[in-house]
DOKOL-364974 format. One line per field, with one value per residue (C-alpha): residue in one letter; x, y negated, z. Coordinates in steps of 0.5 Angstrom, whole numbers. Layout:
% residues N
rest: (a, ...)
xx: (X, ...)
yy: (Y, ...)
zz: (Z, ...)
% end
This chain:
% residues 395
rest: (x, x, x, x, x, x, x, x, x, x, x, x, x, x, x, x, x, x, x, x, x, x, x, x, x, x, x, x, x, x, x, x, x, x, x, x, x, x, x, x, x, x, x, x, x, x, x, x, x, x, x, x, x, x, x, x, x, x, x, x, x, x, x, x, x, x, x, x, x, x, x, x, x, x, x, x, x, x, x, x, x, x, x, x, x, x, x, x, x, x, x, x, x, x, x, x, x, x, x, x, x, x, x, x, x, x, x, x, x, x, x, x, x, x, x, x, x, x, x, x, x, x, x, x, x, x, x, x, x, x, x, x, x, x, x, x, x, x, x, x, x, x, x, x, x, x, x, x, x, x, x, x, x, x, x, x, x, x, x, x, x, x, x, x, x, x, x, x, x, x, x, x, x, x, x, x, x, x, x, x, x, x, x, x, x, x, x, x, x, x, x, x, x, x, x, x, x, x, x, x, x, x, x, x, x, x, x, x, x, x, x, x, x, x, x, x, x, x, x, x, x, x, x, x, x, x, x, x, x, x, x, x, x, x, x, x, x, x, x, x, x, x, x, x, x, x, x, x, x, x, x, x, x, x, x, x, x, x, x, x, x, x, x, x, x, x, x, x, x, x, x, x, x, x, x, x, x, x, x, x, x, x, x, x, x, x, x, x, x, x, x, x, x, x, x, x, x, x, x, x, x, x, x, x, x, x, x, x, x, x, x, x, x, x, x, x, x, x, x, x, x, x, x, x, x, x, x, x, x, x, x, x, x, x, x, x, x, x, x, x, x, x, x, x, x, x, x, x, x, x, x, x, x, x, x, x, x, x, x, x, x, x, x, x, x, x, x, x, x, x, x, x, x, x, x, x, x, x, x, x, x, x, x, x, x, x, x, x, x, x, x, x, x, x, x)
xx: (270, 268, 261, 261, 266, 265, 258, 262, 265, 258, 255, 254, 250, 245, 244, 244, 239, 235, 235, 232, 227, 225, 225, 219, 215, 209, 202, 200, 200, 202, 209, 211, 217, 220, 219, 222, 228, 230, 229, 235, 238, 239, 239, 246, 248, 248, 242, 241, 233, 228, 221, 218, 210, 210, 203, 199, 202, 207, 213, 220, 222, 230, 234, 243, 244, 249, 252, 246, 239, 238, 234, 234, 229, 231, 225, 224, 218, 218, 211, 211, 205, 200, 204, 206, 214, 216, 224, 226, 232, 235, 233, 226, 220, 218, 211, 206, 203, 206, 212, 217, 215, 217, 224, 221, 226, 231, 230, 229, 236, 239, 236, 239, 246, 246, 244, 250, 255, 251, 253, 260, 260, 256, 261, 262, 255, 253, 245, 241, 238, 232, 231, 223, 221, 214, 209, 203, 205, 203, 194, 192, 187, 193, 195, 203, 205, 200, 198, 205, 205, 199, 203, 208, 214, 216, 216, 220, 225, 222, 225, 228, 229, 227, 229, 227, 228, 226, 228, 228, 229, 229, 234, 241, 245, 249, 245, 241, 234, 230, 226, 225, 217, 212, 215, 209, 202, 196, 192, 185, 180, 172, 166, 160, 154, 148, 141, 137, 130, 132, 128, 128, 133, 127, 123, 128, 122, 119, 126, 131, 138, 144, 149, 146, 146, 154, 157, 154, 158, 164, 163, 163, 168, 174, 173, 173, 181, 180, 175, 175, 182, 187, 192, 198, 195, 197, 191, 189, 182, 182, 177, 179, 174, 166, 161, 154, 149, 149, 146, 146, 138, 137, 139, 141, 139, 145, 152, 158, 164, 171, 177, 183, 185, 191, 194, 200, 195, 191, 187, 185, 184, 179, 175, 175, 170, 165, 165, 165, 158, 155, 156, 153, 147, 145, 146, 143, 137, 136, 135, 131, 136, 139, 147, 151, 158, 164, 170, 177, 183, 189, 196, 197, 202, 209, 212, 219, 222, 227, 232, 233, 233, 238, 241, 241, 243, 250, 251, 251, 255, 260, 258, 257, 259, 255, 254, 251, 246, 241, 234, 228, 225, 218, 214, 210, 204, 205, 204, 207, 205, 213, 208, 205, 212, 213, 207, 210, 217, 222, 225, 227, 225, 230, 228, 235, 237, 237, 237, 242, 240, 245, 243, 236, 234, 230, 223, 218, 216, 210, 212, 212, 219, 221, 229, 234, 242, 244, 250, 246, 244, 251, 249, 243, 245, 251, 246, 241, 248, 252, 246, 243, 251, 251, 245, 247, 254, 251, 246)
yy: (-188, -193, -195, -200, -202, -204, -207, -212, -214, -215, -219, -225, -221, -218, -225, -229, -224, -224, -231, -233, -228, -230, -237, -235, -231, -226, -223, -216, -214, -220, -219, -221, -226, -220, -215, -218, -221, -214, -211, -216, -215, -207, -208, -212, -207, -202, -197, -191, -191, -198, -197, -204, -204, -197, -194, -200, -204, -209, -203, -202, -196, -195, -188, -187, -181, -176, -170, -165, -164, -166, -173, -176, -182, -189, -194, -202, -205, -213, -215, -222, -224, -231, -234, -241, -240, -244, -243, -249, -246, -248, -242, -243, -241, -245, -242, -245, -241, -235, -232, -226, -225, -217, -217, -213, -219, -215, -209, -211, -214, -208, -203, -208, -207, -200, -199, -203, -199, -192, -195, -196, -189, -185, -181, -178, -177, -169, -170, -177, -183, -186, -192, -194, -203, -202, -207, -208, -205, -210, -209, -203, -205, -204, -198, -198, -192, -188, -191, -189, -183, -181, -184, -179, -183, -178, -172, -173, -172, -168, -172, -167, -172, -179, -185, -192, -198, -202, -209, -209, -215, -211, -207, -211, -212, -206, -201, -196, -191, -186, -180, -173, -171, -176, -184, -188, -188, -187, -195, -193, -199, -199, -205, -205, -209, -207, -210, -212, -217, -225, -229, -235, -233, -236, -230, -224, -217, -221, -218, -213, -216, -215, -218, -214, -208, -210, -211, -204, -202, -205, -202, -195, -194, -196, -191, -186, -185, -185, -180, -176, -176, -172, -176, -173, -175, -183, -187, -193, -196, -204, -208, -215, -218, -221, -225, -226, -232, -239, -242, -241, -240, -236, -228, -226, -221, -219, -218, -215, -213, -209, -206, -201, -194, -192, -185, -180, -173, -172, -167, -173, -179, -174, -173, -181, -184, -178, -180, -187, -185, -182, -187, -192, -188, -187, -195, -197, -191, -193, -201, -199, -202, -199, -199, -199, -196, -197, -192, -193, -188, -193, -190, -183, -182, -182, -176, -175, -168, -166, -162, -169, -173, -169, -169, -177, -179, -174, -177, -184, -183, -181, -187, -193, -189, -185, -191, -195, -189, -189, -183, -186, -185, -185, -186, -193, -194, -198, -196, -196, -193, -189, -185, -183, -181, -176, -172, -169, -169, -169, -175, -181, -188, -192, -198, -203, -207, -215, -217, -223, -227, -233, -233, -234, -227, -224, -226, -220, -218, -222, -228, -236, -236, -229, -228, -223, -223, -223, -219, -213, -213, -210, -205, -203, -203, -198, -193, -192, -191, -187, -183, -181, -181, -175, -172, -170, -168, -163, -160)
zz: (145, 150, 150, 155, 153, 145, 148, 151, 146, 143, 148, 145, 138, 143, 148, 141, 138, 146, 146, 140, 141, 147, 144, 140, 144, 139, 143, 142, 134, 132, 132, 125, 127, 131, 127, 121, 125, 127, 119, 117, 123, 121, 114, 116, 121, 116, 118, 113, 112, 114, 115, 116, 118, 120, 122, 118, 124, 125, 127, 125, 125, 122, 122, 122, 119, 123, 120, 123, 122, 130, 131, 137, 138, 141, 142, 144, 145, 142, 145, 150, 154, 154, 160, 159, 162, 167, 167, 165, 161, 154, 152, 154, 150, 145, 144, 149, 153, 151, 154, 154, 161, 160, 158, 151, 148, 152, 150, 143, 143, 147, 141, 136, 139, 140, 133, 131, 136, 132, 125, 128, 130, 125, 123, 129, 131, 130, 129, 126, 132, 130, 132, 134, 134, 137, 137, 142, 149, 153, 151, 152, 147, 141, 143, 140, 141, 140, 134, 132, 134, 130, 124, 124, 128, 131, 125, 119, 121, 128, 135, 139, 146, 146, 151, 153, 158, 161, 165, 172, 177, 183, 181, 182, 175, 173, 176, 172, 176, 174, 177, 174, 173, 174, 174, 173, 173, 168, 166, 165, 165, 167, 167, 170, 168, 175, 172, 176, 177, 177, 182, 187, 193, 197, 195, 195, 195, 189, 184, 185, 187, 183, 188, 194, 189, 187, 193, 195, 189, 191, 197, 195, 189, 193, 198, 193, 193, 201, 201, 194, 192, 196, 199, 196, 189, 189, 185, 186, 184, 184, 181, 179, 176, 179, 175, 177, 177, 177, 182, 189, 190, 184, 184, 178, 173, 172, 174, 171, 174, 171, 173, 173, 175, 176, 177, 177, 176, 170, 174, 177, 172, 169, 176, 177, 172, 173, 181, 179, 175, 180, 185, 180, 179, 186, 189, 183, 183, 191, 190, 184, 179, 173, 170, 164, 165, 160, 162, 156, 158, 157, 157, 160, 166, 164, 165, 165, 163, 168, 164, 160, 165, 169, 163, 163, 169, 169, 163, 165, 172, 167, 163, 169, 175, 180, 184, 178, 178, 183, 183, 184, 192, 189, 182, 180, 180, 174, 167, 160, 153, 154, 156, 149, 147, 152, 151, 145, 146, 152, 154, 160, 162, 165, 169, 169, 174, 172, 179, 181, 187, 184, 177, 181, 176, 182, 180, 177, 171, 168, 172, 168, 172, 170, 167, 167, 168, 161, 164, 164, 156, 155, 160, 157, 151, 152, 156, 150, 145, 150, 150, 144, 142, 148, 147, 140, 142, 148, 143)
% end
């Protein structure tokens, strides 16, 4: 068998299904559209099983049964960004404001296509693939995947490996990366609120100054990660929002803040905010104001399993060649609820190239001009297919 190959001859199913999601982009949880366009299409395709709204959510979950009791697990995420696109292409989206600028239309279409090669294959296949359409990816708030894995995703029958991927311009098309161990970071978010005493700027020992208080806070929290956190554990401590005030001769009662942490180390994301606390208390204590503080954990470090991953990526030099396999230099400081899988389950997360300078599919991820090499949607397509198809051979 040639995956590869039979993506091929498959590329206009998967570019059909991917431009017409990414025509008519869904937010975070309200991907009802999607998931009721990835439903028929299985049902089409010919899957054993289909689970629509799985976890009280708008999830497709579908199972090709094999000839064992092993299961491993493919996933897709299928939500779009509040971004107006602005590629000007014919496929462009038609939902203002709202734009597949994550490439999850991709992965959706590539899922949809390896779900066909499976079926084509089935009898073949030693083991079940489950196939997870997930929601809410992109809002930290929704939690996708971890609510499906409370919901059971991952049991019933019990996923053994799970693997996932995901588009990447700075990657050129055809090529495939990952590393083994920690591949992207923890995405935790914090706000502020510093209180203070408002009065008239001309009269400043009259209140308590909450921007004056802020800006000492600004101050000392980004030097937390130089000074408190090891050098040779990566974080980043980025606060991207300020408001305060509405004059320029008042001081403000209040001002709030928020903003983001990122790590690849547990040890460390749960030391953050408790330094993070212990700074607020001492500059507001000192200026005689006071604080409230609102820590969220996001999504965990992804942590790829070594063994999987060599697994993987032997296994895709035999499918694309080992050129087209490439071992990531350094993790990201980006995150991914992927990561949500693989603290119950060992697996892979894949970045795919869909860089091509000439098709002008070079611009990032979460940008209004945003665009894939669609020649890289066969490819993706063959990677997840092969490898559940591989995976279950080897076992």
């Amino acid at each position: 068998m040639d995956f590869l190959k039979d993506a091929r001859e498959i590329k206009d199913f998967i570019v059909g299904l991917r431009r017409q999601i990414h025509q008519y982009p869904e937010l975070s949880g309200r991907e009802f559209k999607t998931s009721e366009l990835v439903a028929d299409t299985l049902k089409d395709i010919g899957v054993d099983e289909l689970q629509e709204g799985f976890g009280e959510t708008t999830a497709v979950v579908a199972l090709i049964k094999g000839n064992s009791d092993r299961t491993v697990a493919l996933r897709a995420d299928m939500d779009a960004l509040p971004i107006k696109e602005e590629t000007g292409k014919p496929y462009a989206s038609k939902i203002d404001g709202v734009m597949h600028a994550c490439g999850h239309d991709a992965h959706t279409a590539m899922l949809l296509g390896a779900a066909k090669l499976l079926v084509k294959h089935k009898k073949k296949l030693k083991g079940n693939v489950k196939l997870i359409f997930q929601p809410c990816e992109e809002r930290q708030d929704c939690r996708g995947a971890k609510r499906l894995v409370a919901a059971g995703v991952l049991r019933n029958p019990d996923v053994g490996a799970i693997f996932g991927i995901h588009v990447f311009p700075e990657l050129e098309t055809g090529k495939v990366a990952t590393c083994p161990g920690a591949a992207l970071a923890s995405s935790d978010v914090f706000r502020i609120k510093i209180y203070g005493k408002g009065t008239h700027a001309s009269k400043p020992h009259m209140g308590i100054d909450t921007v004056l208080i802020a800006s000492q806070v600004v101050n000392t929290l980004h030097h937390i990660v130089s000074r408190r956190v090891d050098p040779l554990d990566p974080a980043v401590l980025t606060i991207g929002t300020i408001k305060g005030g509405e004059a320029e001769n008042i001081i403000p009662d209040t001002v709030e803040m928020a903003g983001t942490i990122r790590t690849l180390n547990e040890d460390v994301r749960k030391k953050i905010p408790l330094w993070i606390e212990e700074a607020l208390r001492g500059i507001t204590s000192a200026y005689g104001g006071s604080y409230e503080f609102d820590y969220e954990e996001g999504t965990p470090p992804l942590i790829n399993d070594k063994k999987v991953t060599e697994f993987a990526m032997n296994s895709l030099k035999e499918l694309l060649g080992e050129g087209n396999v490439l071992y990531l230099e350094k993790p990201s400081m980006g995150g991914e609820d992927f990561a949500e899988y693989l603290k119950f389950v060992p697996g892979t997360y894949f970045r795919l190239g869909t860089g091509n300078r000439e098709k002008g599919t070079t611009y990032p991820l979460h940008n209004p001009r945003f665009d894939i090499d669609e020649d890289a949607l066969p490819v993706g397509t063959a990677v997840l297919s092969f490898l559940a198809f591989k995976w279950l051979s080897d076992k």
